[in-house]
C-alpha positions as a Markdown table, in Angstrom:
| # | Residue | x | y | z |
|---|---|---|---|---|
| 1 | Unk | -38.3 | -106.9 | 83.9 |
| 2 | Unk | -35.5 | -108.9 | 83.0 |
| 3 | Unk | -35.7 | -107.2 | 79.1 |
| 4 | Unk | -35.9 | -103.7 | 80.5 |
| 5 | Unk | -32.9 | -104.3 | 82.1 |
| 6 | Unk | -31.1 | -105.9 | 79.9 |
| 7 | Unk | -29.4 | -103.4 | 78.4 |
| 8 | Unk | -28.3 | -101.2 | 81.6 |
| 9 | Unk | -26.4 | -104.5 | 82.1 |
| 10 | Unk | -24.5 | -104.8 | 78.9 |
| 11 | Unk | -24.0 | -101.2 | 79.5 |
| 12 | Unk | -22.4 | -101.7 | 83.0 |
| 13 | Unk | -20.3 | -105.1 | 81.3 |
| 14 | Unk | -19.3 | -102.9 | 78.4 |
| 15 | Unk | -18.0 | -99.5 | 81.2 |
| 16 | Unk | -16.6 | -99.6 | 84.6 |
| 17 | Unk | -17.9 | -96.3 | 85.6 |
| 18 | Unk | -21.0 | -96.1 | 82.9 |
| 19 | Unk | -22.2 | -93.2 | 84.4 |
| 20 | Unk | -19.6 | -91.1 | 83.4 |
| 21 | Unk | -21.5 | -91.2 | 80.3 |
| 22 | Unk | -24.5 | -88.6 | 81.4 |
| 23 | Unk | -21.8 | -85.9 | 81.1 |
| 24 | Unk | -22.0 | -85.9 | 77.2 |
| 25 | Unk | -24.5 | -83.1 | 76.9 |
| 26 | Unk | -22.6 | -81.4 | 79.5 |
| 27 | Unk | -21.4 | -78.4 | 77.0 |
| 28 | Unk | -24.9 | -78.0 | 75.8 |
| 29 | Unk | -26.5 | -77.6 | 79.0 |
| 30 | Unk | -24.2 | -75.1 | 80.3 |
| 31 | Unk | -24.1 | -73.2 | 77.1 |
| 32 | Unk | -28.1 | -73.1 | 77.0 |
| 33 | Unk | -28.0 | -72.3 | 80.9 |
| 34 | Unk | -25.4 | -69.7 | 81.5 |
| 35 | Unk | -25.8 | -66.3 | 80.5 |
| 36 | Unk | -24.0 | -64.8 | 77.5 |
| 37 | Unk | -20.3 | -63.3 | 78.8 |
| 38 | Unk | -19.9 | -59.5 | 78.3 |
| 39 | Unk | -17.3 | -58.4 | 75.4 |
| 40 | Unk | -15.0 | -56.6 | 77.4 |
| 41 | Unk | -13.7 | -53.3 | 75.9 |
| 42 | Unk | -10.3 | -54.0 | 76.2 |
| 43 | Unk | -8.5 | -57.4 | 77.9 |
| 44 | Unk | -8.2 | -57.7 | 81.5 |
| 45 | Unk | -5.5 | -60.2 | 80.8 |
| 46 | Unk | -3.7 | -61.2 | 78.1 |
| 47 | Unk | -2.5 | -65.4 | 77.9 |
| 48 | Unk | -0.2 | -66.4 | 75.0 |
| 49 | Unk | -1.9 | -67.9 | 72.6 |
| 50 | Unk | -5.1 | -66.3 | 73.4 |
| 51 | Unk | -6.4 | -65.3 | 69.7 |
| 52 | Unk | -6.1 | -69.0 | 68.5 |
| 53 | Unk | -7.9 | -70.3 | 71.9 |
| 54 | Unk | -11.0 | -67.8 | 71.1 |
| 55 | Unk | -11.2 | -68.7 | 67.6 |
| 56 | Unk | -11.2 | -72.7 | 68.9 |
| 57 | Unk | -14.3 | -71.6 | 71.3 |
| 58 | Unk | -15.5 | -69.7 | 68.6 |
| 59 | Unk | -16.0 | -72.9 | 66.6 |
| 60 | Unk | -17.4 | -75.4 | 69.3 |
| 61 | Unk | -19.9 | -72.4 | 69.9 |
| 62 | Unk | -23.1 | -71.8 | 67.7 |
| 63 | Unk | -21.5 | -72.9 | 64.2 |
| 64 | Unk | -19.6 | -75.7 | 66.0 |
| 65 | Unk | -21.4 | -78.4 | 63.5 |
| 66 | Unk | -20.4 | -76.4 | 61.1 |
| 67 | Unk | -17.0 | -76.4 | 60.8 |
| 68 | Unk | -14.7 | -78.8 | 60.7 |
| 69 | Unk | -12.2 | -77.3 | 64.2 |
| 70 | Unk | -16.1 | -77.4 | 66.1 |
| 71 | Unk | -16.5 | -81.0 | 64.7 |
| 72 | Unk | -12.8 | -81.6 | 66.0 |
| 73 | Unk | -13.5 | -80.5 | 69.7 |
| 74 | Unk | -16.9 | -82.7 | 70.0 |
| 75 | Unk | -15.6 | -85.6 | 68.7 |
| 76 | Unk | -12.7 | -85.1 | 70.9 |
| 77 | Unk | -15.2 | -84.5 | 74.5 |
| 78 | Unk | -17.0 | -87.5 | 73.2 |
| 79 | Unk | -13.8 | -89.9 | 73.4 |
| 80 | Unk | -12.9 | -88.0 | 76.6 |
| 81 | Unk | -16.0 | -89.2 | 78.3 |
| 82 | Unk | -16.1 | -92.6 | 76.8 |
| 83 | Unk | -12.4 | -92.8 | 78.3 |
| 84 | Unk | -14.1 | -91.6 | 81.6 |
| 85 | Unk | -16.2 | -94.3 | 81.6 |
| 86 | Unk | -13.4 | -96.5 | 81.6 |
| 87 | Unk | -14.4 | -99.2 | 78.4 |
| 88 | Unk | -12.9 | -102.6 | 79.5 |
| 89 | Unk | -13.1 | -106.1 | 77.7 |
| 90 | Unk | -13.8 | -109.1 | 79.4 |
| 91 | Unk | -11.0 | -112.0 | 78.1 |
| 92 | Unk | -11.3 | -115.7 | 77.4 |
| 93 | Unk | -12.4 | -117.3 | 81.2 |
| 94 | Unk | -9.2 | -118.7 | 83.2 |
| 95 | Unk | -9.9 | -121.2 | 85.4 |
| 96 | Unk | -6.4 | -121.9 | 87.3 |
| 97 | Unk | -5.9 | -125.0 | 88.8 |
| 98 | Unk | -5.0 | -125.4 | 92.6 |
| 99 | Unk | -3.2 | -128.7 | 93.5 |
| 100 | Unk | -2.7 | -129.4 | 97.0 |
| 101 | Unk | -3.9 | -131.5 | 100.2 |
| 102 | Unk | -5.5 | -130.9 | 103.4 |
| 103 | Unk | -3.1 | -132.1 | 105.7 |
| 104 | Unk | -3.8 | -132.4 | 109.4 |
| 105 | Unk | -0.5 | -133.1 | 111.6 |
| 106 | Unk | -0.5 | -134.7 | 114.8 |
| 107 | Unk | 2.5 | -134.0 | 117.1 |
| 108 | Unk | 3.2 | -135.9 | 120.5 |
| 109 | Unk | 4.1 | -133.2 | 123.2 |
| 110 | Unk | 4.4 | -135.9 | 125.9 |
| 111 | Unk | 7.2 | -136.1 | 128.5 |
| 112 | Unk | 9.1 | -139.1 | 127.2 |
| 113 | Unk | 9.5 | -136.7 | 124.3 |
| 114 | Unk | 12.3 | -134.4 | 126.3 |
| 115 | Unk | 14.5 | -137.4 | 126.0 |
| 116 | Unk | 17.9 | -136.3 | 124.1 |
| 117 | Unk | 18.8 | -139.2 | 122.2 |
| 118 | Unk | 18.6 | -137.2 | 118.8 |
| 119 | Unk | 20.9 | -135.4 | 117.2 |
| 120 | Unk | 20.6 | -132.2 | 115.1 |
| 121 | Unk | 23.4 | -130.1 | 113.5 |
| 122 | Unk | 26.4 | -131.8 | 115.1 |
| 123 | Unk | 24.8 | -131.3 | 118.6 |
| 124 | Unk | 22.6 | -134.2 | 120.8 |
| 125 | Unk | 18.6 | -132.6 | 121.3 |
| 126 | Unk | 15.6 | -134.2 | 122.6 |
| 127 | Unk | 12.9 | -135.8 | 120.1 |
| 128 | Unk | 10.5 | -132.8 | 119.9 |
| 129 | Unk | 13.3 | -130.2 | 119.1 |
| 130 | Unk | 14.4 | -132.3 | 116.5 |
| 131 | Unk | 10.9 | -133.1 | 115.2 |
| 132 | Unk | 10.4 | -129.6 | 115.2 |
| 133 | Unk | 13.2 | -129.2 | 113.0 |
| 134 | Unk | 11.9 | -131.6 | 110.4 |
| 135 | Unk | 8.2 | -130.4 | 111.2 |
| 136 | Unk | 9.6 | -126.5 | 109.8 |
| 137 | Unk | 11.2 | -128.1 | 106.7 |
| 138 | Unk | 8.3 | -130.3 | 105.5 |
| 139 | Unk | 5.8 | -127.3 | 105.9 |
| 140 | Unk | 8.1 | -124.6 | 104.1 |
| 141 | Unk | 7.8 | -127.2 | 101.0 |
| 142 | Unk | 4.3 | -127.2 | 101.2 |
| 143 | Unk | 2.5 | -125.6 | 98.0 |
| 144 | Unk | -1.3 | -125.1 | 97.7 |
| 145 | Unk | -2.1 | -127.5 | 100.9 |
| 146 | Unk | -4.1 | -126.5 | 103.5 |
| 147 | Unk | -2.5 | -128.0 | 107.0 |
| 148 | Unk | -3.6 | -127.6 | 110.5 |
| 149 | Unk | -1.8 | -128.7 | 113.6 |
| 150 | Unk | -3.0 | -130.8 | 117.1 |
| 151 | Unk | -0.7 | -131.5 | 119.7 |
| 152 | Unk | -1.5 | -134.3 | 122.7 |
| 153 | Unk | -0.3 | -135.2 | 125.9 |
| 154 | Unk | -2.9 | -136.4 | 128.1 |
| 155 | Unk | -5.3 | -134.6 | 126.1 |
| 156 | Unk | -5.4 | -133.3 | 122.2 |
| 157 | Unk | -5.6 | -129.9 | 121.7 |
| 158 | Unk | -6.1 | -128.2 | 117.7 |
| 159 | Unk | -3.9 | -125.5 | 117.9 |
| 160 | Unk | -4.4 | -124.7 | 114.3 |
| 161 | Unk | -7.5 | -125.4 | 111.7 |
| 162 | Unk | -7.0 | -126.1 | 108.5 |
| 163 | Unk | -5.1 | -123.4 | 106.9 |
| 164 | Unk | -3.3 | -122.0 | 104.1 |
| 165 | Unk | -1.2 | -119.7 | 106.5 |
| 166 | Unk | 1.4 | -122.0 | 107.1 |
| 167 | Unk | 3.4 | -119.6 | 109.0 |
| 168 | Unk | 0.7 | -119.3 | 111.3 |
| 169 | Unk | 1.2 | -123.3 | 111.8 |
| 170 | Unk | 4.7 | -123.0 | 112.0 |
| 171 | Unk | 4.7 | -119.9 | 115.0 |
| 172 | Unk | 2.4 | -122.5 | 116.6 |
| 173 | Unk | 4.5 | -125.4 | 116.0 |
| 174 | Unk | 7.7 | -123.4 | 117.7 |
| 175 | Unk | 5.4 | -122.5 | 120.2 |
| 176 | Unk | 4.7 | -125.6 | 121.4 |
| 177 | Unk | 6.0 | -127.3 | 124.6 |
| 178 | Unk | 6.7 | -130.6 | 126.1 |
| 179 | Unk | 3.7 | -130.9 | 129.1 |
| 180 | Unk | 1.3 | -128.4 | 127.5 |
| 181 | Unk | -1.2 | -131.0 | 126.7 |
| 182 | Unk | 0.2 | -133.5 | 129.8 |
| 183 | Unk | 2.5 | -135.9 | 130.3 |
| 184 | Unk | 0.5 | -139.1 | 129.0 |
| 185 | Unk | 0.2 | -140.2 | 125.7 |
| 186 | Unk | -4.3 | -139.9 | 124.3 |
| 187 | Unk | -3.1 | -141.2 | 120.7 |
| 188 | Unk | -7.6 | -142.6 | 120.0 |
| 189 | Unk | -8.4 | -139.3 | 121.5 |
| 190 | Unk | -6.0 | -137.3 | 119.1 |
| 191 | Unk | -7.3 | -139.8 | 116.1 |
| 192 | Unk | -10.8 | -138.6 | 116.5 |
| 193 | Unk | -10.4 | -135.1 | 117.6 |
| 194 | Unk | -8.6 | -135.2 | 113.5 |
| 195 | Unk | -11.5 | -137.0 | 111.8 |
| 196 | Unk | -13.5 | -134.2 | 113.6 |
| 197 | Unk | -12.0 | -131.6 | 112.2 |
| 198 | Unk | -11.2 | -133.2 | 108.6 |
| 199 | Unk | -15.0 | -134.5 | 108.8 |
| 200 | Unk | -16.1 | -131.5 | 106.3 |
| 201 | Unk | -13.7 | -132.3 | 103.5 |
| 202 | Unk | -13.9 | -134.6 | 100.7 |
| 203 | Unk | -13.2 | -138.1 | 101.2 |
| 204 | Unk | -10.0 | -138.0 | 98.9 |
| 205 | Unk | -8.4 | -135.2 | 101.3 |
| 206 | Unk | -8.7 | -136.3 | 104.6 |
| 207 | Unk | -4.8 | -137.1 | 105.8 |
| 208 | Unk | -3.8 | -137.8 | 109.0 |
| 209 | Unk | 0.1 | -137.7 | 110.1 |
| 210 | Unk | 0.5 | -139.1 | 113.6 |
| 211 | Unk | 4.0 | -138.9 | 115.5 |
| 212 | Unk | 4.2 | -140.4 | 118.6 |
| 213 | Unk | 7.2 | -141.7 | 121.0 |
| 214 | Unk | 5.1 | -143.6 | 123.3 |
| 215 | Unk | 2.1 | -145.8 | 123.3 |
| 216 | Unk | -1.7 | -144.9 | 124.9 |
| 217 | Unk | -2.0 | -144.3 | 128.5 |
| 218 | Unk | -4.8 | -141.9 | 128.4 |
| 219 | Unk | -7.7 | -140.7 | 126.5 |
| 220 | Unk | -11.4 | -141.9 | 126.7 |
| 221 | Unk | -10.9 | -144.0 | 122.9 |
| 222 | Unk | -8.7 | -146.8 | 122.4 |
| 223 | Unk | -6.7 | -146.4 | 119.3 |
| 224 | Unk | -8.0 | -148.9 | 117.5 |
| 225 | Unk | -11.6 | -148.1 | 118.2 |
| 226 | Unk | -10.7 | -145.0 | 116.7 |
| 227 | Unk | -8.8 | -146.2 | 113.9 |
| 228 | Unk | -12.6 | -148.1 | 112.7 |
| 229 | Unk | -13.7 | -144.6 | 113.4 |
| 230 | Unk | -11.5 | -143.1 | 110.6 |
| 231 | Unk | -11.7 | -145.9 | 108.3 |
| 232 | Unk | -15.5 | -144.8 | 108.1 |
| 233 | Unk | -14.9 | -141.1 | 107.7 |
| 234 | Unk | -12.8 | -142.1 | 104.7 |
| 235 | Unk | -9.7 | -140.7 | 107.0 |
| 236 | Unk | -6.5 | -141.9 | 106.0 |
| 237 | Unk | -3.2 | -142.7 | 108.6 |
| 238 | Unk | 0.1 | -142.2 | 108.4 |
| 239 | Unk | 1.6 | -143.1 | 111.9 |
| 240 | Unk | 5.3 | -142.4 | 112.6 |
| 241 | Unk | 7.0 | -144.4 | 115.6 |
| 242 | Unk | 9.7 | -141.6 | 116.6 |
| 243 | Unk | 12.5 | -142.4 | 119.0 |
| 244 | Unk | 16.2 | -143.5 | 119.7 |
| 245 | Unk | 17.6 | -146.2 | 121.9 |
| 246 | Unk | 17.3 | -143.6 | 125.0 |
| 247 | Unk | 20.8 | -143.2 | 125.2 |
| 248 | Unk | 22.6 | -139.9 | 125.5 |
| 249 | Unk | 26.1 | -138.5 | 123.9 |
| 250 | Unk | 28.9 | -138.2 | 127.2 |
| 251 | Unk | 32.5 | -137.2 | 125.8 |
| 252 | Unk | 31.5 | -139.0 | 122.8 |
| 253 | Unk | 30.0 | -142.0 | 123.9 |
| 254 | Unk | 26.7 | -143.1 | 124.1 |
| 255 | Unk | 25.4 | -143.8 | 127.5 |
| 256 | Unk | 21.7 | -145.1 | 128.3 |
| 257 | Unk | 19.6 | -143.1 | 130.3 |
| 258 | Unk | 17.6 | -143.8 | 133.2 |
| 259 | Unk | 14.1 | -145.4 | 132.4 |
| 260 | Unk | 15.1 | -144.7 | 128.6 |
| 261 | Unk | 14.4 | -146.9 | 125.6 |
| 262 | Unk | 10.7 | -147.0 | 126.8 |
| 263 | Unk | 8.8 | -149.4 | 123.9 |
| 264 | Unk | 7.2 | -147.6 | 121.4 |
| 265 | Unk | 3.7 | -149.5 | 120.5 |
| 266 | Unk | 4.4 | -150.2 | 116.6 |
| 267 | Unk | 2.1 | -153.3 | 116.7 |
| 268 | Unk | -0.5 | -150.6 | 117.2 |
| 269 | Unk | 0.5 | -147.7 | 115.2 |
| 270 | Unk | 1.5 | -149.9 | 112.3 |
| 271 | Unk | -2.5 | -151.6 | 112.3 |
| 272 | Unk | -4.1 | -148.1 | 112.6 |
| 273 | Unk | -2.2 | -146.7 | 109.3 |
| 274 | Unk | -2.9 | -150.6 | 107.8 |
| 275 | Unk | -6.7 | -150.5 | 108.8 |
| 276 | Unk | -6.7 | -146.9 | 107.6 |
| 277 | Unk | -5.2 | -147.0 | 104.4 |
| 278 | Unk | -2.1 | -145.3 | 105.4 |
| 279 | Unk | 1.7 | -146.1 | 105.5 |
| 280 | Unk | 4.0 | -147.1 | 109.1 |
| 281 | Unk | 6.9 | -145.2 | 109.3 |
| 282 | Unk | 10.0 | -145.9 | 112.2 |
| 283 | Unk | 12.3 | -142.9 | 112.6 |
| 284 | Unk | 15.3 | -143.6 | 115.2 |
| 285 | Unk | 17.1 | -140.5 | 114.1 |
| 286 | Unk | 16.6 | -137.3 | 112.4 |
| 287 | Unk | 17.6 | -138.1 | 109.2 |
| 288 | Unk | 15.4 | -141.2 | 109.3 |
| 289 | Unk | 12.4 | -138.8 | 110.2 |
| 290 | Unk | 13.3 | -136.6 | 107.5 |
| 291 | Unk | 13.4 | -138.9 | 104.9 |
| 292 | Unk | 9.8 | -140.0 | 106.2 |
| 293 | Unk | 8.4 | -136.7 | 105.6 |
| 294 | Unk | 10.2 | -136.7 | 102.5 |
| 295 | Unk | 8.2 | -139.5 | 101.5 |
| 296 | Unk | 4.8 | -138.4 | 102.6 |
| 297 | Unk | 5.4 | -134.9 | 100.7 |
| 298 | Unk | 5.7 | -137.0 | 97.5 |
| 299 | Unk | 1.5 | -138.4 | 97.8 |
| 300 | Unk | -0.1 | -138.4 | 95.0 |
| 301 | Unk | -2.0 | -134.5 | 95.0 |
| 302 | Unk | -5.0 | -133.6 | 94.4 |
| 303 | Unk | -6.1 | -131.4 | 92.0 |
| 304 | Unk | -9.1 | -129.0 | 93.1 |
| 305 | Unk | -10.2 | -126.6 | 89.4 |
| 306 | Unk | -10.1 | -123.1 | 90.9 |
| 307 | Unk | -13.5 | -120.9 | 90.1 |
| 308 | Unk | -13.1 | -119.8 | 86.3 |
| 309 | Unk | -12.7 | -116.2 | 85.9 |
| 310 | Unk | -13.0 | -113.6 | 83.1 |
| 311 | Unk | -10.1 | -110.8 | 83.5 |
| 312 | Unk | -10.9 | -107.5 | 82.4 |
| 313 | Unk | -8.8 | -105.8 | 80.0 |
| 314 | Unk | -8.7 | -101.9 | 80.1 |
| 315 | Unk | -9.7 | -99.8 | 77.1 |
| 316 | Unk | -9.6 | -96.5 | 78.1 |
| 317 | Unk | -6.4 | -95.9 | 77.0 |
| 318 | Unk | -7.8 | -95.9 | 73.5 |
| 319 | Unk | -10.2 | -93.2 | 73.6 |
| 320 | Unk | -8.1 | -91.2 | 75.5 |
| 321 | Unk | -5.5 | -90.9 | 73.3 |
| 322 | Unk | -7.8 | -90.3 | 70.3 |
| 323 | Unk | -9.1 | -87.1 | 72.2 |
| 324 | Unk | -5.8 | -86.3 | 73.1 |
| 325 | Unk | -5.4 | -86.0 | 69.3 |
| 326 | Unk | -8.8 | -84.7 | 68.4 |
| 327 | Unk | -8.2 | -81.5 | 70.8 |
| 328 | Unk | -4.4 | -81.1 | 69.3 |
| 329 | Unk | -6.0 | -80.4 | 65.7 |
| 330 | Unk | -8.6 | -78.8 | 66.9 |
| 331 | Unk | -6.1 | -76.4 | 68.6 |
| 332 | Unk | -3.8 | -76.3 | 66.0 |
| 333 | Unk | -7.3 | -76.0 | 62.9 |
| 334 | Unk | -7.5 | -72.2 | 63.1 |
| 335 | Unk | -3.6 | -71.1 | 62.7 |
| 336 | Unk | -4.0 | -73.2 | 59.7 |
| 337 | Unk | -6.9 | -72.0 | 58.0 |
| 338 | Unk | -5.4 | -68.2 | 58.5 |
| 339 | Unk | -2.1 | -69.7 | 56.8 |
């Protein structure tokens, strides 16, 4: 079976639209099939050039084979149905390489994060505006990684899978609000909700990027029971302690804020990204936090072969020219021959 078919297969390679082929013995079958056309005594209508446009159908009738304008006008309804056909080449196989990560990001949404102890563009903000900020940048450098986005409070919510529609990441990003996933702070929760998801990817892939302002106060997992989790999924950590001196920016002068400066757990955060094979990062300020991602975007990538392909290259244009020519002599044959 795989013989007889062989061929209709090479065929179909060879033609886009191989069936444009059957209309070859078109002229044949309609000359064979339709009745003769009566002389008319005299012309109904008269076209300009019709004498030499007789004489051509004249040729391609009976005696086509045997003269040189009938030869002229197969050959060139040949070429025009191989051009139909649409004869294409297949070129050397391109395999293009895709380099990228899968990057899943981790962003605390907790209430100790509305403190405004950050500053952004000459003006004092609170620490998820101005993570946000930095968030936006590090994803609009992104090339060829896939990212997805969870947010925690009390709980840890993916708001994003991975994805290569990173401005579907960063609507959700700007989206986000301080309190949608609670006040508290679930960081072993968060860590296993992102080995979940990064479970199905290959061991060299799996990256975690945890910003937090707090420590744990919630969640069923401790975060080092979790961190153990990751280390056996092959999950790596980066952990980022984010937060000023809770202090805010009166007239010019910094003034502490009520139950500010809570203690960020770095003891904690610093082991998980240790145990994990990851790197501890402490941002007070915005440019410190930029400079972190800054960092992380310069990882080592990795490179994934894309699936090799064999472009097409169009032929057609060939043919179709060469019947384009055929038909011109062939039109232009008889005037000659009279000369």
């Amino acid at each position: 079976m795989d013989a007889f078919l062989a061929p209709f297969l090479e065929l179909h390679d060879a033609f886009a639209w191989p069936w444009m082929l059957l209309a070859l013995p078109l002229p044949l079958f309609a000359r064979w099939l339709l009745p003769a056309a009566k002389q008319p005594s005299s012309a109904a209508l008269r076209v300009p050039f019709g004498d030499r446009l007789d004489r051509v159908a004249h040729a391609g009738g009976r005696t086509a084979f045997g003269s040189r304008a009938g030869w002229l006008v197969w050959l060139g309804w040949i070429l025009l149905c191989i051009a139909a056909a649409r004869p294409q080449q297949l070129g050397d196989a391109v395999q293009p390489p895709q380099v990228g990560r899968d990057l899943m990001l981790a962003l605390d949404l907790s209430g100790s994060m509305r403190e405004p102890d950050m500053e952004l563009g000459g003006r004092t903000v609170d620490r998820l505006t101005a993570a946000k900020a930095v968030l936006a940048d590090f994803l609009d450098r992104r090339r060829g990684d896939r990212v997805g986005l969870i947010v925690f409070g009390r709980r840890a919510y993916a708001l994003t899978p991975l994805t290569l529609d990173l401005a579907s990441v960063r609507q959700q990003l700007e989206d986000s609000v301080i309190g949608l996933a609670g006040q508290e702070t679930a960081i072993g929760d968060t860590i296993a909700l992102a080995v979940k998801r990064l479970r199905g990817q290959p061991a060299e892939q799996r990256v975690l990027v945890l910003l937090t302002d707090g420590v744990n106060t919630a969640g069923l997992l401790e975060p080092k029971k979790a961190a153990e989790i990751a280390k056996a999924e092959g999950v790596r950590i980066h952990t980022i302690a984010f937060g000023g001196e809770g202090t805010m920016s009166l007239f010019g002068l910094p003034v502490p804020m009520p139950g500010g400066g809570d203690e960020i757990d770095e003891a904690t955060l610093r082991e998980i990204a240790r145990s994990t094979g990851g790197h501890f990062f402490r941002a007070r300020d915005t440019s410190q936090l930029a400079g972190i991602y800054a960092e992380i975007d310069r990882l080592e990538p990795i490179e994934r072969p894309g699936q090799a392909v064999r472009p097409r290259i169009e032929r057609y244009p060939w043919p179709l020219g060469a019947a384009f020519a055929f038909a011109l002599l062939a039109f232009a044959w008889p005037s000659r021959r009279k000369a």
